[in-house]
FIZA-999023 format. One record per residue: residue in one letter; x negated, y negated, z of N, C-alpha, C in turn; residue number from 1. Coordinates in nm, 3 decimals, padded with zeros to 5 digits, m for minus. Atoms other than C-alpha are relative to their C-alpha. Example, Ala and Ser with C-alpha at 12.3 -4.5 7.8 and 13.67 -1.06 7.14 Angstrom:
# FIZA-999023
+-------+---------+---------+---------+---------+---------+---------+---------+---------+---------+-------+
: mikol :     n_x :     n_y :     n_z :    ca_x :    ca_y :    ca_z :     c_x :     c_y :     c_z : kolgu :
+-------+---------+---------+---------+---------+---------+---------+---------+---------+---------+-------+
:     a : m00.089 :  00.119 :  00.000 : m01.230 :  00.450 :  00.780 : m00.090 : m00.120 :  00.000 :     1 :
:     s :  00.082 :  00.119 : m00.006 : m01.367 :  00.106 :  00.714 :  00.077 : m00.109 :  00.073 :     2 :
+-------+---------+---------+---------+---------+---------+---------+---------+---------+---------+-------+
END
This chain:
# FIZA-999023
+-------+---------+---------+---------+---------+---------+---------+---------+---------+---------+-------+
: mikol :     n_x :     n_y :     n_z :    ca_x :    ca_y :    ca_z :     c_x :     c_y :     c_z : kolgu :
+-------+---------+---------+---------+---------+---------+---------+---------+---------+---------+-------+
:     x :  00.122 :  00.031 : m00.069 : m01.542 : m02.303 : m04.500 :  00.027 : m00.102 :  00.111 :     1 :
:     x : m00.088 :  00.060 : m00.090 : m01.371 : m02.582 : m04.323 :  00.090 :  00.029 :  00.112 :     2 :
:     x : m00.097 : m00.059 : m00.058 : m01.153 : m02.409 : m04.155 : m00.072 :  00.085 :  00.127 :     3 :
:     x :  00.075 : m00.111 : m00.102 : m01.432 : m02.146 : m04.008 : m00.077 : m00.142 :  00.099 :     4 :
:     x :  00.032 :  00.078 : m00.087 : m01.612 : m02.459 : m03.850 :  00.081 : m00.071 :  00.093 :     5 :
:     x : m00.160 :  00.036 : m00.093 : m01.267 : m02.587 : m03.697 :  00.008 :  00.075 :  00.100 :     6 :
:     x :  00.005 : m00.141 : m00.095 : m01.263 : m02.242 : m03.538 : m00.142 :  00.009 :  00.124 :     7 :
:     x :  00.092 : m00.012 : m00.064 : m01.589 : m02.243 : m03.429 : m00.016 : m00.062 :  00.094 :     8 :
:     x : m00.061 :  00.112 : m00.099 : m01.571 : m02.559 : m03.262 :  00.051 : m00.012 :  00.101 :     9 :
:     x : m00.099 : m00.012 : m00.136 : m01.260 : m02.492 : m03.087 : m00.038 :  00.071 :  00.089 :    10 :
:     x :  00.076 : m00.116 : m00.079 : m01.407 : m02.154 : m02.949 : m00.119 : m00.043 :  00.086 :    11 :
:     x :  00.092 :  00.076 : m00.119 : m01.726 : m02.383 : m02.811 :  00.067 : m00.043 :  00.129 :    12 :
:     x : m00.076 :  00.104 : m00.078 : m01.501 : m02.608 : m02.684 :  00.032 :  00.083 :  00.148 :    13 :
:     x : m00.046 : m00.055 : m00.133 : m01.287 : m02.344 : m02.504 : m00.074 :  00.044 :  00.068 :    14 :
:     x :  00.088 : m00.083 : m00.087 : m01.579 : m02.158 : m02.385 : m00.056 : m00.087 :  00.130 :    15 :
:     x :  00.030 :  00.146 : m00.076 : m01.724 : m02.536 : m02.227 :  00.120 : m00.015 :  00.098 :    16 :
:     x : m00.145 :  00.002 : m00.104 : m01.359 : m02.559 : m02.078 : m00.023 :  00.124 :  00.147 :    17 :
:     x : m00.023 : m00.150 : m00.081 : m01.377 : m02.198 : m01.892 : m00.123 : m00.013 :  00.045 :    18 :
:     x :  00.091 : m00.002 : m00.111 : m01.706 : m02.224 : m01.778 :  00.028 : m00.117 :  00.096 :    19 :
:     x :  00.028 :  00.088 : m00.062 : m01.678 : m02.572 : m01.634 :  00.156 :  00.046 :  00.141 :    20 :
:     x : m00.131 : m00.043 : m00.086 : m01.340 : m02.415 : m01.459 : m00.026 :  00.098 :  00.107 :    21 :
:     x :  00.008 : m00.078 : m00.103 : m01.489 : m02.125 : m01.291 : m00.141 : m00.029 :  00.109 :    22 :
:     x :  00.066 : m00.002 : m00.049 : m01.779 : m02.294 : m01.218 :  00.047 : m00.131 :  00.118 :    23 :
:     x : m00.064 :  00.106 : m00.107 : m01.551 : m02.588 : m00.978 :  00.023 :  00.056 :  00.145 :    24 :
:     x :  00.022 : m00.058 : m00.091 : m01.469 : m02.375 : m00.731 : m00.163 :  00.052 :  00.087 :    25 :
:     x :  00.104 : m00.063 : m00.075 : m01.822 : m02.213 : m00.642 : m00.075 : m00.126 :  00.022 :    26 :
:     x :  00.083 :  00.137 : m00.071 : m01.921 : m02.590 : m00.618 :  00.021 : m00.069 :  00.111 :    27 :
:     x : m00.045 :  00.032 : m00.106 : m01.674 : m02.668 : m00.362 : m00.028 :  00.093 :  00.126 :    28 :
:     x :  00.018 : m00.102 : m00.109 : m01.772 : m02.351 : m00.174 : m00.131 : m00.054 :  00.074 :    29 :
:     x :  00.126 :  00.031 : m00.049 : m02.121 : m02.472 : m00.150 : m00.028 : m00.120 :  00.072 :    30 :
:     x :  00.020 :  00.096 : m00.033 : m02.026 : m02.796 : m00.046 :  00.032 : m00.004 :  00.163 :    31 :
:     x : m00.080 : m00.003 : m00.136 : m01.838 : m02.673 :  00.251 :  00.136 :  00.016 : m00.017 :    32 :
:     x : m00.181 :  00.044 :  00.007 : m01.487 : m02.782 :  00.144 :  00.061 :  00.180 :  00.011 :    33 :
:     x : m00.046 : m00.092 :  00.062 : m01.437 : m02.415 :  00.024 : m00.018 :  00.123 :  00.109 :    34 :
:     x :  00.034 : m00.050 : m00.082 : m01.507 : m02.264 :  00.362 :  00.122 :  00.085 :  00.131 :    35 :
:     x : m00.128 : m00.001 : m00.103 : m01.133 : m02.220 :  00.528 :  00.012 :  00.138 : m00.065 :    36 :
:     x : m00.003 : m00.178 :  00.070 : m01.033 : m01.823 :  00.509 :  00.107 : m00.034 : m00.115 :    37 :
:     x : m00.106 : m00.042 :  00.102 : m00.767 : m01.749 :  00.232 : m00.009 :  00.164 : m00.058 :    38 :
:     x : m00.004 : m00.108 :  00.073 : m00.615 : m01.475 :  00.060 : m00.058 :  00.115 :  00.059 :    39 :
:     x : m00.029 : m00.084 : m00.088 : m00.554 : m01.211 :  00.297 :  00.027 :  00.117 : m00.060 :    40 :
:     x : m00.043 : m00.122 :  00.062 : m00.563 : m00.864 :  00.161 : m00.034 :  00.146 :  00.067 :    41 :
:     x :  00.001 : m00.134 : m00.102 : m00.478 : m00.556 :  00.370 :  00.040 :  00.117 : m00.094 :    42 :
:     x : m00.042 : m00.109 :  00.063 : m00.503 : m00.208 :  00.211 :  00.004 :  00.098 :  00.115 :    43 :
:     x : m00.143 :  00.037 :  00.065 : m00.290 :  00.014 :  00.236 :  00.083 : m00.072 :  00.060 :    44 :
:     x : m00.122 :  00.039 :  00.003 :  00.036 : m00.182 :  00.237 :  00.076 :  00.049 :  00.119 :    45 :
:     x : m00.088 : m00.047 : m00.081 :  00.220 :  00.053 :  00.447 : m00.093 :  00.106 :  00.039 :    46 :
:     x :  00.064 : m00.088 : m00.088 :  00.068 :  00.276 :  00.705 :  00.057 :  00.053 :  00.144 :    47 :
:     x : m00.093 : m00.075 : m00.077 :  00.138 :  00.518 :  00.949 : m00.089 :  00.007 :  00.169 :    48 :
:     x :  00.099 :  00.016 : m00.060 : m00.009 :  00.515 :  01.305 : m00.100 :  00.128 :  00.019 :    49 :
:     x :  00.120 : m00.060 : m00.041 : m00.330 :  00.631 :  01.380 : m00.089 : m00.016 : m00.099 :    50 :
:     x :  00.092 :  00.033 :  00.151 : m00.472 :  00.520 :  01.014 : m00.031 : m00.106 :  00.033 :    51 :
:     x :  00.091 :  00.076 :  00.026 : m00.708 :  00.299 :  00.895 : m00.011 : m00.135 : m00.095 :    52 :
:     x : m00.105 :  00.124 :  00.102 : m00.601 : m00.051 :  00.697 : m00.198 : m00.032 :  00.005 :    53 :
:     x :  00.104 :  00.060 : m00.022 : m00.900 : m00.247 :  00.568 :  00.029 : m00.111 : m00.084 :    54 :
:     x : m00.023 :  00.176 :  00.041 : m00.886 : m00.641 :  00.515 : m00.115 : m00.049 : m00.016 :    55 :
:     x :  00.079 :  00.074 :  00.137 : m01.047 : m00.852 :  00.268 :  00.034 : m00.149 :  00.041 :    56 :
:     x : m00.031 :  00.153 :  00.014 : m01.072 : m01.231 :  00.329 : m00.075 : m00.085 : m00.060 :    57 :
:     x :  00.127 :  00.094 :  00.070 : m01.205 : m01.491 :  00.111 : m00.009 : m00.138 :  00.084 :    58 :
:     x : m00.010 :  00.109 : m00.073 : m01.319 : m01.797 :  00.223 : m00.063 : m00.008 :  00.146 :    59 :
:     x :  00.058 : m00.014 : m00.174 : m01.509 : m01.667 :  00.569 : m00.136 :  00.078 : m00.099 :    60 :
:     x :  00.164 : m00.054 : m00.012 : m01.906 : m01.666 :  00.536 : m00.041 :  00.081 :  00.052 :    61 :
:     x :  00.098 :  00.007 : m00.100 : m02.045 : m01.621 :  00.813 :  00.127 :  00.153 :  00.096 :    62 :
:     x : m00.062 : m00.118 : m00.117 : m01.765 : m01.321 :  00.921 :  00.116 : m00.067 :  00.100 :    63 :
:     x : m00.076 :  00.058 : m00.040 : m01.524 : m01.348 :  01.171 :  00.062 :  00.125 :  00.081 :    64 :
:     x : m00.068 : m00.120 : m00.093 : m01.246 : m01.156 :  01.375 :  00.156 : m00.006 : m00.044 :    65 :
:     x : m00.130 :  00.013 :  00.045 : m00.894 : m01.022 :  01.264 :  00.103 :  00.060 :  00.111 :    66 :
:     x : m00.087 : m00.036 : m00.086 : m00.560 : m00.976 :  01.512 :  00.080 :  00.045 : m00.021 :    67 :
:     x : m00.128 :  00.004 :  00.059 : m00.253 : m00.832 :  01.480 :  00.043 :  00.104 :  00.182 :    68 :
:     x : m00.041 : m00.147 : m00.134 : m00.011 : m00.633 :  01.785 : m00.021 :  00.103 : m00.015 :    69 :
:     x : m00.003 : m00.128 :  00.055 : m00.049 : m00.304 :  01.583 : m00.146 :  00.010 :  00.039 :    70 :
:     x :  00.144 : m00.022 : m00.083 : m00.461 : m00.305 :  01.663 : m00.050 : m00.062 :  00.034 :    71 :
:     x :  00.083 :  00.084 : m00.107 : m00.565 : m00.572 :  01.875 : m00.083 : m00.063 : m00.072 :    72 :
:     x :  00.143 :  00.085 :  00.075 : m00.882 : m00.724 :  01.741 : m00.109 :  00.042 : m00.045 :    73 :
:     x :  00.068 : m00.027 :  00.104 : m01.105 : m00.646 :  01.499 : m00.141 : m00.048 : m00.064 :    74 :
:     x :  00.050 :  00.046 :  00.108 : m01.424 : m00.731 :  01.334 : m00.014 : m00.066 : m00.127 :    75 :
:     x :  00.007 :  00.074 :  00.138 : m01.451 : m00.911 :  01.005 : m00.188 : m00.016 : m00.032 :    76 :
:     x :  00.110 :  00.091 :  00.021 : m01.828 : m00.919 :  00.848 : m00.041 :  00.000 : m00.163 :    77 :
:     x : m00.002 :  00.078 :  00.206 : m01.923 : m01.109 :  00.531 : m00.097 :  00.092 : m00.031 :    78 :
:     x :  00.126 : m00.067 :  00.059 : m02.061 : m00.928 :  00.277 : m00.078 : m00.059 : m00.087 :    79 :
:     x :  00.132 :  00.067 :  00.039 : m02.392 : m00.961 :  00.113 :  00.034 : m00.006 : m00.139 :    80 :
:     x : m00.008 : m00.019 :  00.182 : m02.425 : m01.109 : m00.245 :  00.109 : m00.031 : m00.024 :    81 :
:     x : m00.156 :  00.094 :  00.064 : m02.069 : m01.260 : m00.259 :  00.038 : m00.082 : m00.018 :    82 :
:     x : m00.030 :  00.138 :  00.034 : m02.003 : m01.539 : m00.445 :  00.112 : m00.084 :  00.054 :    83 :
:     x : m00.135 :  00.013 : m00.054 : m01.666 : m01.567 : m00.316 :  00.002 : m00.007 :  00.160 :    84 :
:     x :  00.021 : m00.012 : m00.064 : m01.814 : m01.586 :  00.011 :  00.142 :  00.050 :  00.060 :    85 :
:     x : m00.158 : m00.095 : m00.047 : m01.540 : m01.284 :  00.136 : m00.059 :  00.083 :  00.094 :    86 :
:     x :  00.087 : m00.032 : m00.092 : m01.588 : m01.114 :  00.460 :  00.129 :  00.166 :  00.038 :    87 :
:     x : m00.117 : m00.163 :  00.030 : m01.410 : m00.726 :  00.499 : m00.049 :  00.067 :  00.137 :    88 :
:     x : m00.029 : m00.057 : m00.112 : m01.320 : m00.535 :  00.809 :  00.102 :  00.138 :  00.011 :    89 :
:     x : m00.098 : m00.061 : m00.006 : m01.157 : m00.250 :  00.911 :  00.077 :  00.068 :  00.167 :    90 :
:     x : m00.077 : m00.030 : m00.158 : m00.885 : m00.149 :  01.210 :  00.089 :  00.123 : m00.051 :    91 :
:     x : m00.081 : m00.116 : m00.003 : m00.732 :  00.130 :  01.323 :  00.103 :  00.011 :  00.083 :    92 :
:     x : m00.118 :  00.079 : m00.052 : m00.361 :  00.125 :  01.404 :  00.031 :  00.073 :  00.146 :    93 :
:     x : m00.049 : m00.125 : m00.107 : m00.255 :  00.257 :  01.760 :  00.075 :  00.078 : m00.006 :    94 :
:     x : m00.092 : m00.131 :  00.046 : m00.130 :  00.536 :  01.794 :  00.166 : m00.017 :  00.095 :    95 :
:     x : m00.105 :  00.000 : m00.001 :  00.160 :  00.395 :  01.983 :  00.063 : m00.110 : m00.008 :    96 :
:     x : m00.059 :  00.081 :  00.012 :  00.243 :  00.095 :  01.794 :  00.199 :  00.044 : m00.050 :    97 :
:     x : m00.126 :  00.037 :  00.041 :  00.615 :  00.030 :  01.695 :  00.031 :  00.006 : m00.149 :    98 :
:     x : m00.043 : m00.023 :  00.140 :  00.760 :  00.116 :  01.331 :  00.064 : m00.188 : m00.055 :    99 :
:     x : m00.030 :  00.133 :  00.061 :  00.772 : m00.209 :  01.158 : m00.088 : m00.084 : m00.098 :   100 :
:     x :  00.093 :  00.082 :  00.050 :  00.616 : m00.500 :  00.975 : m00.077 : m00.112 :  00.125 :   101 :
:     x :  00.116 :  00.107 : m00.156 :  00.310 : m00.682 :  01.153 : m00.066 : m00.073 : m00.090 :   102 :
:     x :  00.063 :  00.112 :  00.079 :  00.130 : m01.009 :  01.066 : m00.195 :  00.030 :  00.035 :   103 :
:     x :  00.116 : m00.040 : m00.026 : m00.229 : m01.041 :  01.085 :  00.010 : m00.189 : m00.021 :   104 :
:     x :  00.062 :  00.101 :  00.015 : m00.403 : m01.327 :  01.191 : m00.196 : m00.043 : m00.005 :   105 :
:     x :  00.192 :  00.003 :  00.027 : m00.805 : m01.395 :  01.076 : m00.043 : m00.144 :  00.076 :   106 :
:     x :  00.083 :  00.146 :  00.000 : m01.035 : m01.660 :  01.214 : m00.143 :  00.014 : m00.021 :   107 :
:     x :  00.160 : m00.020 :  00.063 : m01.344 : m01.739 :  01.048 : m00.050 : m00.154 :  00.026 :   108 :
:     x :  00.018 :  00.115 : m00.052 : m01.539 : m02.037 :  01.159 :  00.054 : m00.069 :  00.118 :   109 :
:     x : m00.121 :  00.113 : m00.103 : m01.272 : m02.135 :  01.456 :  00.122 : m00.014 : m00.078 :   110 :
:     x : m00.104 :  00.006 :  00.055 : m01.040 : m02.162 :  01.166 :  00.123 :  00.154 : m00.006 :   111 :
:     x : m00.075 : m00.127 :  00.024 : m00.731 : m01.937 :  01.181 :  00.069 : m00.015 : m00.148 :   112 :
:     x : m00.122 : m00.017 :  00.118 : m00.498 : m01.821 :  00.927 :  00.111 :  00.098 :  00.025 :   113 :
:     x : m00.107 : m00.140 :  00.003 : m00.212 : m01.584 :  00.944 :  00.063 :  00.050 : m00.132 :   114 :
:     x : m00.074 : m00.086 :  00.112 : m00.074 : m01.340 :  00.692 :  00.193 :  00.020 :  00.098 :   115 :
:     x : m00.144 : m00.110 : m00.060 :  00.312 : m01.276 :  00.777 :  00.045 :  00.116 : m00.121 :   116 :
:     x : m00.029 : m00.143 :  00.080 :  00.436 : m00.908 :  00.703 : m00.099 :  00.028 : m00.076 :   117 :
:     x :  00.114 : m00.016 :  00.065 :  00.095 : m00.879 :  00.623 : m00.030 :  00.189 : m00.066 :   118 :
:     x :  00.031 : m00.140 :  00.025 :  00.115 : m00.487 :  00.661 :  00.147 :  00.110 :  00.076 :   119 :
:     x : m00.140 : m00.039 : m00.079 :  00.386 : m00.224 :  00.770 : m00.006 :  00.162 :  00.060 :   120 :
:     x :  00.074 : m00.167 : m00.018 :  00.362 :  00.114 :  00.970 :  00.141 :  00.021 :  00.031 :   121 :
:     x : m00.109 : m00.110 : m00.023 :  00.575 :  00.371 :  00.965 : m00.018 :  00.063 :  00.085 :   122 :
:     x : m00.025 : m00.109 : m00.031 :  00.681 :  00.615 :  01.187 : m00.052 :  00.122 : m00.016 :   123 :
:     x :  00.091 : m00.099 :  00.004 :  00.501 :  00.949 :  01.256 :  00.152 :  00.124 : m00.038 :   124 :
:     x : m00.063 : m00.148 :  00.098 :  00.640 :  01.298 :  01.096 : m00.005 :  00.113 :  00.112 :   125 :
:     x : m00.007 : m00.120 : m00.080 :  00.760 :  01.605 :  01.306 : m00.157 :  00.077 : m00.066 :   126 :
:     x :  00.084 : m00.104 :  00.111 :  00.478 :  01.841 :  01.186 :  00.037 :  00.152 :  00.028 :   127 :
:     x :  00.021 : m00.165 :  00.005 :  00.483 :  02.229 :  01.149 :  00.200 :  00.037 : m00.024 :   128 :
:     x : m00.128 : m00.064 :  00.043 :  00.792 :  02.435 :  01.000 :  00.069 : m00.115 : m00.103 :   129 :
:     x : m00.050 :  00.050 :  00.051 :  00.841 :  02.154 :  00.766 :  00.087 : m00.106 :  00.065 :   130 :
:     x : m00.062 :  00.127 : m00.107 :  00.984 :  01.915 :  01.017 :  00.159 :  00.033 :  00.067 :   131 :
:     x : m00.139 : m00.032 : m00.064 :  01.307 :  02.117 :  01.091 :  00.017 : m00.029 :  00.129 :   132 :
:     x : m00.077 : m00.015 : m00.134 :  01.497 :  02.057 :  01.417 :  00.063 :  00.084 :  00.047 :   133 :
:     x : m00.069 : m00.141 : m00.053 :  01.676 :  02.359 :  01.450 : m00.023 :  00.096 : m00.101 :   134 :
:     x :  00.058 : m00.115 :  00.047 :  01.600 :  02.676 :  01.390 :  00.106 :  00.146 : m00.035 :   135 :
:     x : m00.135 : m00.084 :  00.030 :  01.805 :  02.979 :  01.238 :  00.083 : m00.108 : m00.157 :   136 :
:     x : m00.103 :  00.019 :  00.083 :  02.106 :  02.927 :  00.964 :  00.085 : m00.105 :  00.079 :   137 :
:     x : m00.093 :  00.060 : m00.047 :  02.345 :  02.641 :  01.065 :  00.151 :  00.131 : m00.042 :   138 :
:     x : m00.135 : m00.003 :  00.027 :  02.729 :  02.716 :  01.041 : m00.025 :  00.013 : m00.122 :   139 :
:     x : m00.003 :  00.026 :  00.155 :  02.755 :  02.550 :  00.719 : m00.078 :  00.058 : m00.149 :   140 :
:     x :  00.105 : m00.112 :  00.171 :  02.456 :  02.727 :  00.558 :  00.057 :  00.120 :  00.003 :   141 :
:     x : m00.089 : m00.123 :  00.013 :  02.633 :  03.064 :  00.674 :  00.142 : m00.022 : m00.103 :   142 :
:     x : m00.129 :  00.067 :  00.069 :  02.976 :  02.926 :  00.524 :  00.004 :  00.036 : m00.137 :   143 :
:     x :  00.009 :  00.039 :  00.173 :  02.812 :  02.816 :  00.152 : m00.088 :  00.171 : m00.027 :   144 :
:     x :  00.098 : m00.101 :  00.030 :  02.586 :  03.168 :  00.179 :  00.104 :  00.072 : m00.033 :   145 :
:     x : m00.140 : m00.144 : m00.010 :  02.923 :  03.386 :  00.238 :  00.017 : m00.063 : m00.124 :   146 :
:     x : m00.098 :  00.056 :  00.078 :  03.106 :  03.171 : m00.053 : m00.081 :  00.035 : m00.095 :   147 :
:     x :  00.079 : m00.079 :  00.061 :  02.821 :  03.278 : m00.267 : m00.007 :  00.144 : m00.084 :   148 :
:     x :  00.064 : m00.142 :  00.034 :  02.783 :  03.622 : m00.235 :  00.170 :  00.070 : m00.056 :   149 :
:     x : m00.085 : m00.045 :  00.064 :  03.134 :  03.642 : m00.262 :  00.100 : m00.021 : m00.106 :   150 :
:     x :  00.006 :  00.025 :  00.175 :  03.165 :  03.476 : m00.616 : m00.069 :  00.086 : m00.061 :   151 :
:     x :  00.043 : m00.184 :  00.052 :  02.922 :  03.740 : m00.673 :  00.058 :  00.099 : m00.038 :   152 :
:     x : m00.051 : m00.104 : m00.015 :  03.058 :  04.010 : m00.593 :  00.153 : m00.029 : m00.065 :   153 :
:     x : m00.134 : m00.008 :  00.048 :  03.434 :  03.897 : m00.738 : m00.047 :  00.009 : m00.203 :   154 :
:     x :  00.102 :  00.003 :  00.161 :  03.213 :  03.778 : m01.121 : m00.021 :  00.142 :  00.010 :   155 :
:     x :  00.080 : m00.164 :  00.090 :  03.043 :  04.135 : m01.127 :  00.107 :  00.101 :  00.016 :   156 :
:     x : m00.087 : m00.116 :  00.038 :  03.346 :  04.335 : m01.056 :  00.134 : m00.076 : m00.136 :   157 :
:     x : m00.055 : m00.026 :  00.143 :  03.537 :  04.168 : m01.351 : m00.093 : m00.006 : m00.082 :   158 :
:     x :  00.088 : m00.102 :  00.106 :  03.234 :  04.216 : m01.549 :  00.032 :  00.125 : m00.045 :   159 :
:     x :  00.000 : m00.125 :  00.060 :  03.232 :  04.565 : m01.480 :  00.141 :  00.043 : m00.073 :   160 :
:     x : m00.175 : m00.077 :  00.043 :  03.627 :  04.652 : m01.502 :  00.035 : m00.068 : m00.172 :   161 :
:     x : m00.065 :  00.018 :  00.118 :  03.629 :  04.450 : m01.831 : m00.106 :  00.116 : m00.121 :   162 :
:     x :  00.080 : m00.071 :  00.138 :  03.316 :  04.650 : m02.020 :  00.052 :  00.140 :  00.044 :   163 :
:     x : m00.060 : m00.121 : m00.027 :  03.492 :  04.965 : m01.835 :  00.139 :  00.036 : m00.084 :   164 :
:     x : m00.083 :  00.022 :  00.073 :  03.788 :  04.883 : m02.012 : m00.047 :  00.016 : m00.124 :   165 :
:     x :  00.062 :  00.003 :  00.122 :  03.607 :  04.813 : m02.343 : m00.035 :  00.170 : m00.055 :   166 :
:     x :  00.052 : m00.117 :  00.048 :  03.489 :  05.180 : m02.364 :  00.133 :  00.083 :  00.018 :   167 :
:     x : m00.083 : m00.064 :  00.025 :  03.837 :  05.316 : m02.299 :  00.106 : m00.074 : m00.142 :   168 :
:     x : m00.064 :  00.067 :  00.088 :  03.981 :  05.114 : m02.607 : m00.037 :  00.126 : m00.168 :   169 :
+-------+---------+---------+---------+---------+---------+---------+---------+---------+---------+-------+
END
């Protein structure tokens, strides 16, 4: 019986702990302090040009504007009902940026921030025929095709000559 009130206790306790923890932050938000952007989150990761990335920043109210060389400048606007006062945007990459990693920089309030290697675009894809460059059989595929047909053809004639054999025995 002792033991279950020990428990119980502690479990208040921690619960008193964890609220008073998540509720520190949303006090500093309200105070102001909690107002500088942070925590920069660009989906997807890696992208190819002419797509669509969309960034997440906490820490910007009131909205804002995001940069990077890959699409110039951007929007940012806070959304409604977020405790986390977090403000989300989305850009679309040019279509003739450079294959690489790019930073992004947000400012919300006047305040900047930068992400480095925030996001990374790839390179665009031949399209049609599967992306081949040349067309036809190379050399080499002729080469391994012959070497083929004529393992074939050497396998099935000692096949046959041995079950041909077999029936003259």
């Amino acid at each position: 019986m002792r033991t279950t009130r020990v428990l119980a206790a502690s479990a208040v306790s921690a619960v008193a702990v964890a609220a008073l923890g998540l509720a520190a932050p949303t006090a500093l938000a309200r105070d102001g302090m909690g107002a500088n952007p942070s925590n920069i989150v660009v989906l997807p990761s890696v992208i190819a040009r002419g797509g669509q990335i969309s960034v997440t920043v906490d820490g910007c109210p009131g909205g804002g504007t995001m940069t990077s060389p890959a699409f110039g400048t951007a929007p940012l606007t806070a959304l409604l009902g977020s405790s986390s006062q977090t403000a989300k945007g989305t850009a679309t990459i040019n279509d003739n940026a450079q294959p690489g990693t790019y930073d992004i920089t947000v400012t919300c309030s006047g305040r900047p921030l930068t992400r480095p290697a925030a996001f990374t675009v790839i390179g665009g894809v031949r399209g049609g025929l599967g992306g081949s460059t040349t067309t036809g059989a190379t050399p080499t595929d002729m080469a391994i095709g012959g070497g083929l047909v004529a393992a074939a053809l050497v396998g099935g004639g000692l096949f046959w000559m041995r079950r041909r054999a077999e029936r003259h025995i």
